[in-house]
PyMOL Python script that loads the backbone (N, CA, C, O; Angstrom):
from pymol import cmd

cmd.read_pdbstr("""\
ATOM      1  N   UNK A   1     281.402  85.209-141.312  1.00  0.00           N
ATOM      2  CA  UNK A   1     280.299  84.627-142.034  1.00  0.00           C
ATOM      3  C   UNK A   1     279.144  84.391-141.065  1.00  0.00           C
ATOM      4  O   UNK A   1     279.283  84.098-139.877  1.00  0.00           O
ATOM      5  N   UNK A   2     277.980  84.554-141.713  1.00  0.00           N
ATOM      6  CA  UNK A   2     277.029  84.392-141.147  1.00  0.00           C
ATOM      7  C   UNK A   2     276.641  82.821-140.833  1.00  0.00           C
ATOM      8  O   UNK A   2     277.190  81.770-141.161  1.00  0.00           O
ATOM      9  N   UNK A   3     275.107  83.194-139.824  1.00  0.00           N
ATOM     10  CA  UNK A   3     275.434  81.378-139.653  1.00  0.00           C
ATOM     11  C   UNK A   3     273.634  80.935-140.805  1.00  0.00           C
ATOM     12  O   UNK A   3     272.482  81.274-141.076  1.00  0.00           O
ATOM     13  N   UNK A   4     274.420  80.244-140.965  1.00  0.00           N
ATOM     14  CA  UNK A   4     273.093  79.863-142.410  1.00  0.00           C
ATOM     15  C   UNK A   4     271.976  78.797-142.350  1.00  0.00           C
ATOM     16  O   UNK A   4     271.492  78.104-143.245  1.00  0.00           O
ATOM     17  N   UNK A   5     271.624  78.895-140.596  1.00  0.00           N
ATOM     18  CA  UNK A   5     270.708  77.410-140.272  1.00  0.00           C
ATOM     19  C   UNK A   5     271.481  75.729-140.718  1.00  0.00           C
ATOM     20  O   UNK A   5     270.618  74.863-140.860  1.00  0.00           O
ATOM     21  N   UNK A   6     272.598  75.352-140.883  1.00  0.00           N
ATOM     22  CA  UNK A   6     272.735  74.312-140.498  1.00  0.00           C
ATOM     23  C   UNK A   6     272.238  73.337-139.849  1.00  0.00           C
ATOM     24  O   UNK A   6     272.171  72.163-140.216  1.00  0.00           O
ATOM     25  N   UNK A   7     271.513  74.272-137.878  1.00  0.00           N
ATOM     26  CA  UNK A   7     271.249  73.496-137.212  1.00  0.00           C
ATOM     27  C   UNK A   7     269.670  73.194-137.158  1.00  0.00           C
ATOM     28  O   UNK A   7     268.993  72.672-136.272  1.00  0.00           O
ATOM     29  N   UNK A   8     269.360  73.656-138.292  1.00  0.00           N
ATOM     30  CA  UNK A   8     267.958  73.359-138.713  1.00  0.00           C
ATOM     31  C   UNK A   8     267.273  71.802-138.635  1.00  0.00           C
ATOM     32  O   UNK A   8     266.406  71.331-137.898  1.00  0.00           O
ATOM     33  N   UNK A   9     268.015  71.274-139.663  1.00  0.00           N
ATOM     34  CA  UNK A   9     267.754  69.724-140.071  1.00  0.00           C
ATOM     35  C   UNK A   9     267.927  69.153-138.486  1.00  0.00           C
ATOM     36  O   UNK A   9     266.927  68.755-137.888  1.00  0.00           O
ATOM     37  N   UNK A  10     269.089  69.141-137.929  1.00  0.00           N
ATOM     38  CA  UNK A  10     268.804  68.249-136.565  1.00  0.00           C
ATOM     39  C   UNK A  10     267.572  68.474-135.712  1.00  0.00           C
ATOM     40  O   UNK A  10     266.903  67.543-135.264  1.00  0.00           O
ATOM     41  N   UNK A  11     267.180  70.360-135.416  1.00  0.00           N
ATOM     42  CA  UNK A  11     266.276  70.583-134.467  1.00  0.00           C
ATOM     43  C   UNK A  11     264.930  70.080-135.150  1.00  0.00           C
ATOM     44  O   UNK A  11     263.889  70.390-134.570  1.00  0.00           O
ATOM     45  N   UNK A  12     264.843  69.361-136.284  1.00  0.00           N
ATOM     46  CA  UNK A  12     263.534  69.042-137.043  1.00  0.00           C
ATOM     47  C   UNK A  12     263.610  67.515-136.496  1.00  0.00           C
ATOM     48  O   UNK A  12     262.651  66.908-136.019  1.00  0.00           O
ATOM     49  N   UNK A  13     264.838  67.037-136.642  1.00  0.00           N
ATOM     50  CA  UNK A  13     265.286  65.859-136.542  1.00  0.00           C
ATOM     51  C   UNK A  13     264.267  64.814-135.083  1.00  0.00           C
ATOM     52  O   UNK A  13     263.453  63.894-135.007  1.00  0.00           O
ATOM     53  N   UNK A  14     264.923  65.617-134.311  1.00  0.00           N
ATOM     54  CA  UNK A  14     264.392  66.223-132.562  1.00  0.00           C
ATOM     55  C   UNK A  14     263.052  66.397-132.292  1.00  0.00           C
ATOM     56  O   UNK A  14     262.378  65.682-131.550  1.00  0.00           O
ATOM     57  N   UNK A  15     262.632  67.491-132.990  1.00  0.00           N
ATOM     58  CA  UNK A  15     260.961  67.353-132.948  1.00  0.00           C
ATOM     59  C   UNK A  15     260.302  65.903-133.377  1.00  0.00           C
ATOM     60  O   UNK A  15     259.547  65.156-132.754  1.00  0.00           O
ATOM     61  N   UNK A  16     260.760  65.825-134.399  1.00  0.00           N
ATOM     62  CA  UNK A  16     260.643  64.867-134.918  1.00  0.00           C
ATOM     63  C   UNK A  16     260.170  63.342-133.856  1.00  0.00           C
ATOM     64  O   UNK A  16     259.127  62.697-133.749  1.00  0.00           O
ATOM     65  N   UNK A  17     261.245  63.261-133.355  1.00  0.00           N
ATOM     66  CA  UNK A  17     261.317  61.953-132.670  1.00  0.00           C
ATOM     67  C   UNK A  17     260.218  62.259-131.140  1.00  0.00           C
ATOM     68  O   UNK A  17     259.346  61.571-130.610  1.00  0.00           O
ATOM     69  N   UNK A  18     260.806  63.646-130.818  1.00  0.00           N
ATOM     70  CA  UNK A  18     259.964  63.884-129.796  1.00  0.00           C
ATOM     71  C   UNK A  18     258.605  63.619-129.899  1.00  0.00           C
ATOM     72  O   UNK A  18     257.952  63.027-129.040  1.00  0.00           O
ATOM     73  N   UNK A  19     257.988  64.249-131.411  1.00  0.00           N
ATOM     74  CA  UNK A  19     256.452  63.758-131.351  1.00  0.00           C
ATOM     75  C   UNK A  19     256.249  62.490-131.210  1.00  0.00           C
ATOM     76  O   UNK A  19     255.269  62.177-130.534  1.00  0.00           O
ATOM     77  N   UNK A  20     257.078  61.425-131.779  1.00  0.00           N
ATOM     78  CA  UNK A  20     256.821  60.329-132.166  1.00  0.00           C
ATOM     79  C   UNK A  20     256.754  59.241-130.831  1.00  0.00           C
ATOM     80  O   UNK A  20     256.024  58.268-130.638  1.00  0.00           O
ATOM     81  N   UNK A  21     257.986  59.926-129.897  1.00  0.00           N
ATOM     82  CA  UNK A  21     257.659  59.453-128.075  1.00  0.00           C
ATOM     83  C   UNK A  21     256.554  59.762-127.365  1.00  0.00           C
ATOM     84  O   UNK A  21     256.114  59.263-126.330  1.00  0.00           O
ATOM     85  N   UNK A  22     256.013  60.961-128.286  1.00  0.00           N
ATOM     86  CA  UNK A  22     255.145  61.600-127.022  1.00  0.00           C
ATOM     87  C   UNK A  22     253.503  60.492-127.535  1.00  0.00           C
ATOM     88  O   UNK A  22     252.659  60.082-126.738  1.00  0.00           O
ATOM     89  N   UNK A  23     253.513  60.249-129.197  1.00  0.00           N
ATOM     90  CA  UNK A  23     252.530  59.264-129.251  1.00  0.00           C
ATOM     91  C   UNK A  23     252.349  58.145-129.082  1.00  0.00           C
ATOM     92  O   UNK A  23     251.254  57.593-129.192  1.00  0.00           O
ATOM     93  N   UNK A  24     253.644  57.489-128.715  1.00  0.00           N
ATOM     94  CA  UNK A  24     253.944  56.097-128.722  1.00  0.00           C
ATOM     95  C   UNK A  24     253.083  55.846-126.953  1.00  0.00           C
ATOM     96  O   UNK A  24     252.218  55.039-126.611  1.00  0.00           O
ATOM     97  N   UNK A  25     253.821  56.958-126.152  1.00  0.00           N
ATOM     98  CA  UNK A  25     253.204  57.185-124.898  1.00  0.00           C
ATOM     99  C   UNK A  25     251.944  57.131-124.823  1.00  0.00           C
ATOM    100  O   UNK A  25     251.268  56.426-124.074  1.00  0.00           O
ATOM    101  N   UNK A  26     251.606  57.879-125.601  1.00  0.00           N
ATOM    102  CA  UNK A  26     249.943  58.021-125.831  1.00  0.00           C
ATOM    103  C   UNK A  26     249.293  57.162-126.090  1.00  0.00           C
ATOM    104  O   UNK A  26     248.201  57.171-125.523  1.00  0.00           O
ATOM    105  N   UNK A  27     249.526  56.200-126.871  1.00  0.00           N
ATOM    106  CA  UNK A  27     249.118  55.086-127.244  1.00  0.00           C
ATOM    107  C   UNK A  27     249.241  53.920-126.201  1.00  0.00           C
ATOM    108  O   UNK A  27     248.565  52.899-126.326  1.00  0.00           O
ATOM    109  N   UNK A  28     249.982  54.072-125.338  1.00  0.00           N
ATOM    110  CA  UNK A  28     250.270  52.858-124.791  1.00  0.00           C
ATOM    111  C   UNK A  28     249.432  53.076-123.364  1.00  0.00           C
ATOM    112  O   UNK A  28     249.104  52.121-122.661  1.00  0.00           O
ATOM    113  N   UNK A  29     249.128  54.478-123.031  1.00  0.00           N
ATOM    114  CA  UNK A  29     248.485  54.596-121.706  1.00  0.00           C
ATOM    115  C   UNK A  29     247.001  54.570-122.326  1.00  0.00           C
ATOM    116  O   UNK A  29     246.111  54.224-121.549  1.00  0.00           O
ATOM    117  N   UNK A  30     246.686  54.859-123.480  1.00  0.00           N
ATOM    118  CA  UNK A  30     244.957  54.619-123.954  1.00  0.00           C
ATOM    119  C   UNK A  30     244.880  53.101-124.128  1.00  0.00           C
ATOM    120  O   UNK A  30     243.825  52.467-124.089  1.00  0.00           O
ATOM    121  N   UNK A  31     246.694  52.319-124.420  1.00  0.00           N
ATOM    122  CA  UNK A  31     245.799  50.634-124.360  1.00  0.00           C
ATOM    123  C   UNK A  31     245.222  50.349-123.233  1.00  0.00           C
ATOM    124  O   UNK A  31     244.090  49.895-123.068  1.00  0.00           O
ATOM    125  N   UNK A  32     246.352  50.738-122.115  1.00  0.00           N
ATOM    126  CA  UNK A  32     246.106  50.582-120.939  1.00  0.00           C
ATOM    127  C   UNK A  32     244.808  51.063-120.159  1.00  0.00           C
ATOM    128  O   UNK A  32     244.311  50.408-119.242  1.00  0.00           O
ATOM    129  N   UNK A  33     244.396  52.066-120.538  1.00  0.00           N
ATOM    130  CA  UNK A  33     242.953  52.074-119.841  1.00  0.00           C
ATOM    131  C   UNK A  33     241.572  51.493-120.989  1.00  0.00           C
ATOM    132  O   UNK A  33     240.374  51.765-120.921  1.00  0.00           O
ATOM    133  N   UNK A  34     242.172  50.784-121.807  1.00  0.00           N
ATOM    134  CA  UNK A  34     240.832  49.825-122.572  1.00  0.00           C
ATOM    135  C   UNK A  34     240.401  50.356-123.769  1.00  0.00           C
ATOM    136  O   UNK A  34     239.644  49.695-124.479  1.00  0.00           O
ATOM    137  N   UNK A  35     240.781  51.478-124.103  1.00  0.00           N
ATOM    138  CA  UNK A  35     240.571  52.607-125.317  1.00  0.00           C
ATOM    139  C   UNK A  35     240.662  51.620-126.275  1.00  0.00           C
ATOM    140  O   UNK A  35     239.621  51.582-126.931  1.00  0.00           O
ATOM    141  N   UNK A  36     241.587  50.698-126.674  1.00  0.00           N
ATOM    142  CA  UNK A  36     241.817  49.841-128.096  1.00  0.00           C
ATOM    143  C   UNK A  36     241.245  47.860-127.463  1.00  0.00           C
ATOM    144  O   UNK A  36     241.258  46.799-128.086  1.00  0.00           O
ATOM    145  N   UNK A  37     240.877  48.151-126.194  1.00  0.00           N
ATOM    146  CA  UNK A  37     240.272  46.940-125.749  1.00  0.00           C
ATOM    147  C   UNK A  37     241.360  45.983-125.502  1.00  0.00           C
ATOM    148  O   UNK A  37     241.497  44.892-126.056  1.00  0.00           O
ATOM    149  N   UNK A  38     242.333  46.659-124.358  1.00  0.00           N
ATOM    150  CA  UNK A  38     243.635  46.217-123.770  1.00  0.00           C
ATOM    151  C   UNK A  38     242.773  45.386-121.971  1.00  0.00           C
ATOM    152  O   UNK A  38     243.317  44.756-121.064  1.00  0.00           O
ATOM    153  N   UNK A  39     241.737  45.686-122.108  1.00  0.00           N
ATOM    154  CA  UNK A  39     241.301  44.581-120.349  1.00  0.00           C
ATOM    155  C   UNK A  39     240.386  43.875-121.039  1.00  0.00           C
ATOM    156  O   UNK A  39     239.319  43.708-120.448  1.00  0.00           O
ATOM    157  N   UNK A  40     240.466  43.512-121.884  1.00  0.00           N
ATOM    158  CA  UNK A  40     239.264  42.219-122.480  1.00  0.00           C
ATOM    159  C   UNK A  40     239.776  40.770-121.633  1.00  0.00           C
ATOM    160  O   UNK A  40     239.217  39.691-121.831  1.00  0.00           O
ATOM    161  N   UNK A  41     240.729  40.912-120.831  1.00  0.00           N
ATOM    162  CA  UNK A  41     241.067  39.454-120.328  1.00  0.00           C
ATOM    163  C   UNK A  41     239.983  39.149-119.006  1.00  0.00           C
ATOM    164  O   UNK A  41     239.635  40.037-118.228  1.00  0.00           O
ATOM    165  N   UNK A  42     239.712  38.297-118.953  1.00  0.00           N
ATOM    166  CA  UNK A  42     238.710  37.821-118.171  1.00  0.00           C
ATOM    167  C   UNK A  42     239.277  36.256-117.455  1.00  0.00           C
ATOM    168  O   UNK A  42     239.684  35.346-118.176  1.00  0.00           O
ATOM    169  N   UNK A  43     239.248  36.207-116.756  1.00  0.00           N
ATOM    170  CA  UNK A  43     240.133  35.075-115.761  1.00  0.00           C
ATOM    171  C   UNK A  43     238.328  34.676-114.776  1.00  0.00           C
ATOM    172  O   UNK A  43     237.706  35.451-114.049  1.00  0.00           O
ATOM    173  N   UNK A  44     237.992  33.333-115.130  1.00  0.00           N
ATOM    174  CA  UNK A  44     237.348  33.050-114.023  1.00  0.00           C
ATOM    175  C   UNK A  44     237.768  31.556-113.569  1.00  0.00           C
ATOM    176  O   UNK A  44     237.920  30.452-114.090  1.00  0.00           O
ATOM    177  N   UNK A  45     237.882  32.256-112.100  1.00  0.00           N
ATOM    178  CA  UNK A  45     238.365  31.107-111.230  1.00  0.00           C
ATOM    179  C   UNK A  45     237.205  29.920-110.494  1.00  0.00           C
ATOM    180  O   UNK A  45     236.693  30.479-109.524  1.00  0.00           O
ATOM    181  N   UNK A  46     236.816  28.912-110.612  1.00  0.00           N
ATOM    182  CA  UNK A  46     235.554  28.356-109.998  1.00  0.00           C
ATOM    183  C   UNK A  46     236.414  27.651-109.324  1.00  0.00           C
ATOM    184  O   UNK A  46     237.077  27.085-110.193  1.00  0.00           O
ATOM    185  N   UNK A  47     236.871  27.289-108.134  1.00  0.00           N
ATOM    186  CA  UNK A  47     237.277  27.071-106.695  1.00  0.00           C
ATOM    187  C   UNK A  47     236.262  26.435-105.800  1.00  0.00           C
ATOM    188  O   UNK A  47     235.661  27.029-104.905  1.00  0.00           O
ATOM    189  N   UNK A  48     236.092  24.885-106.194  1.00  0.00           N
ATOM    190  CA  UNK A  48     235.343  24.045-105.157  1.00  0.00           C
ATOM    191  C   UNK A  48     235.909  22.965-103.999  1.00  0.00           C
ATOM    192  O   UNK A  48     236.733  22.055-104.096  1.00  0.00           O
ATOM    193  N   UNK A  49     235.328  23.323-103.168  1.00  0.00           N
ATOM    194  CA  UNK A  49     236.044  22.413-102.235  1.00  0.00           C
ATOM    195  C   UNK A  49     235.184  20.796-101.779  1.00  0.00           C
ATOM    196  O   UNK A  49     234.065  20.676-101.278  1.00  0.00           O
ATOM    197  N   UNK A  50     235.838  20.070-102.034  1.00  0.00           N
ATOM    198  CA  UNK A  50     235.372  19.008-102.295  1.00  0.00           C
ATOM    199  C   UNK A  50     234.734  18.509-101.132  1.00  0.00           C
ATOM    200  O   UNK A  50     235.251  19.033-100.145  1.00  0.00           O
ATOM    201  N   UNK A  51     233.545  17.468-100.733  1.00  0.00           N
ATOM    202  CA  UNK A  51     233.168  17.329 -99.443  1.00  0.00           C
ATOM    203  C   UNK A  51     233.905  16.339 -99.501  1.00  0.00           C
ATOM    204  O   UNK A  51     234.395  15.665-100.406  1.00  0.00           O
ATOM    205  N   UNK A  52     233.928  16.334 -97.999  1.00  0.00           N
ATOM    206  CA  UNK A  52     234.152  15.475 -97.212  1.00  0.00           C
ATOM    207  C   UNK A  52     233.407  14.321 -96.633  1.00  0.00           C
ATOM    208  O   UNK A  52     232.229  14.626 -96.443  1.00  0.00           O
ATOM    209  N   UNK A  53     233.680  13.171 -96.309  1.00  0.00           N
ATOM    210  CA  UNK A  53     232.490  12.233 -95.733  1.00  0.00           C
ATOM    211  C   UNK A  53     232.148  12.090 -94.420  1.00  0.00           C
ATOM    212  O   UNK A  53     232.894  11.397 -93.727  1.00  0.00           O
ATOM    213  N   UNK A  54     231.379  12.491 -94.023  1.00  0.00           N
ATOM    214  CA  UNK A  54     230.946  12.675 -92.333  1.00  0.00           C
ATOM    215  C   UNK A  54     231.827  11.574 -91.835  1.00  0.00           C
ATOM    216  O   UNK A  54     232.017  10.482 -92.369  1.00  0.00           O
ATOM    217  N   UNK A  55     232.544  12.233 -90.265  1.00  0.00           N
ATOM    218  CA  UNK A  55     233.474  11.666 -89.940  1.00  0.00           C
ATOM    219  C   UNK A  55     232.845  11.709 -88.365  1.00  0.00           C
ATOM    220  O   UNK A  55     232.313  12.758 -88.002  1.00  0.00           O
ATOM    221  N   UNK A  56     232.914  10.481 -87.373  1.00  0.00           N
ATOM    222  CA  UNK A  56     232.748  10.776 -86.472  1.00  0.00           C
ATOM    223  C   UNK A  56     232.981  11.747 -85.506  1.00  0.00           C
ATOM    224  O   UNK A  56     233.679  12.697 -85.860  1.00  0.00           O
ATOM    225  N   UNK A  57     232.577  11.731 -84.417  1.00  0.00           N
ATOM    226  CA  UNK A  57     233.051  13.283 -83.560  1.00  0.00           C
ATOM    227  C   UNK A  57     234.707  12.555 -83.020  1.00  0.00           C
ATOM    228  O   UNK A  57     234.696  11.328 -83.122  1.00  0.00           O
ATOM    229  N   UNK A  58     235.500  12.899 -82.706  1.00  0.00           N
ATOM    230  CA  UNK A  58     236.826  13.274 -81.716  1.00  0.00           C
ATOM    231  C   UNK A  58     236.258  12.679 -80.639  1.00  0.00           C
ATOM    232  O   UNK A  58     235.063  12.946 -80.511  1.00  0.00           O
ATOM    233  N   UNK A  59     236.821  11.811 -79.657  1.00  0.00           N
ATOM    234  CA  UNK A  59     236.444  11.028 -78.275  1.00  0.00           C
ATOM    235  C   UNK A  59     237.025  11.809 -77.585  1.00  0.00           C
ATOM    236  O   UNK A  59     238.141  12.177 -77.951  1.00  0.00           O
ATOM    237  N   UNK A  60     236.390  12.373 -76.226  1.00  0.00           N
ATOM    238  CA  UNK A  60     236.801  13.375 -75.178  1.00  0.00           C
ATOM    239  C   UNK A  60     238.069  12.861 -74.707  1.00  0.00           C
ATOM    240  O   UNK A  60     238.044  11.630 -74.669  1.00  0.00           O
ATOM    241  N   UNK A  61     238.884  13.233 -74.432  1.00  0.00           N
ATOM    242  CA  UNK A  61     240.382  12.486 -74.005  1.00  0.00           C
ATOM    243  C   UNK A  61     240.308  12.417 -72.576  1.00  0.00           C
ATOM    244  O   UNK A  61     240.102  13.484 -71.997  1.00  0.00           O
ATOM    245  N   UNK A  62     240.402  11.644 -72.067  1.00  0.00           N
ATOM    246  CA  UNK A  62     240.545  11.613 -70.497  1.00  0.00           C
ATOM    247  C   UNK A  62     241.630  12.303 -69.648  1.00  0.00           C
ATOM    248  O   UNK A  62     242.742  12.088 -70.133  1.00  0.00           O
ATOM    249  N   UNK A  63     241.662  13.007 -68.619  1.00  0.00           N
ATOM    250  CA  UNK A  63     243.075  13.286 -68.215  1.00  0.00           C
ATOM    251  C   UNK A  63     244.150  12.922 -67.353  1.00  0.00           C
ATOM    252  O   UNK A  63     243.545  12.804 -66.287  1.00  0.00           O
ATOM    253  N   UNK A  64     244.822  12.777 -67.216  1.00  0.00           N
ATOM    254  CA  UNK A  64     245.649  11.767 -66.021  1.00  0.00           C
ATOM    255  C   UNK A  64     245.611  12.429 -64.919  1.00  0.00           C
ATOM    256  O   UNK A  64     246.119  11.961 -63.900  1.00  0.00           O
TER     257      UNK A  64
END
""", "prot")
cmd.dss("prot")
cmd.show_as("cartoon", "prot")
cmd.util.cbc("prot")
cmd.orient("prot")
């Protein structure tokens, strides 16, 4: 007997999923470069350093 494509339905099956990895991929490296507005995060840091109150100078140390 001949062979009558059986293995049809799976190799569709296969494509199938394959496209569906290959867009999921796709999608996830266009969030990543901002395409769907994946770097909208914005972080600002304002970092002050507080003064200090004038402090006399250090007294020369004498030496023995």
């Amino acid at each position: 007997m001949g062979d009558n494509g059986d293995g049809g339905s799976s190799t569709g099956i296969v494509a199938v999923l394959v496209i569906f990895i290959i867009v999921v991929v796709a999608a996830f490296f266009a969030w990543r470069g901002g395409l769907f507005g994946g770097r909208s995060t914005r972080v600002n840091v304002n970092v002050t350093v507080p003064q200090s109150s004038p402090q006399k100078p250090a007294a020369p140390q004498s030496s023995p």
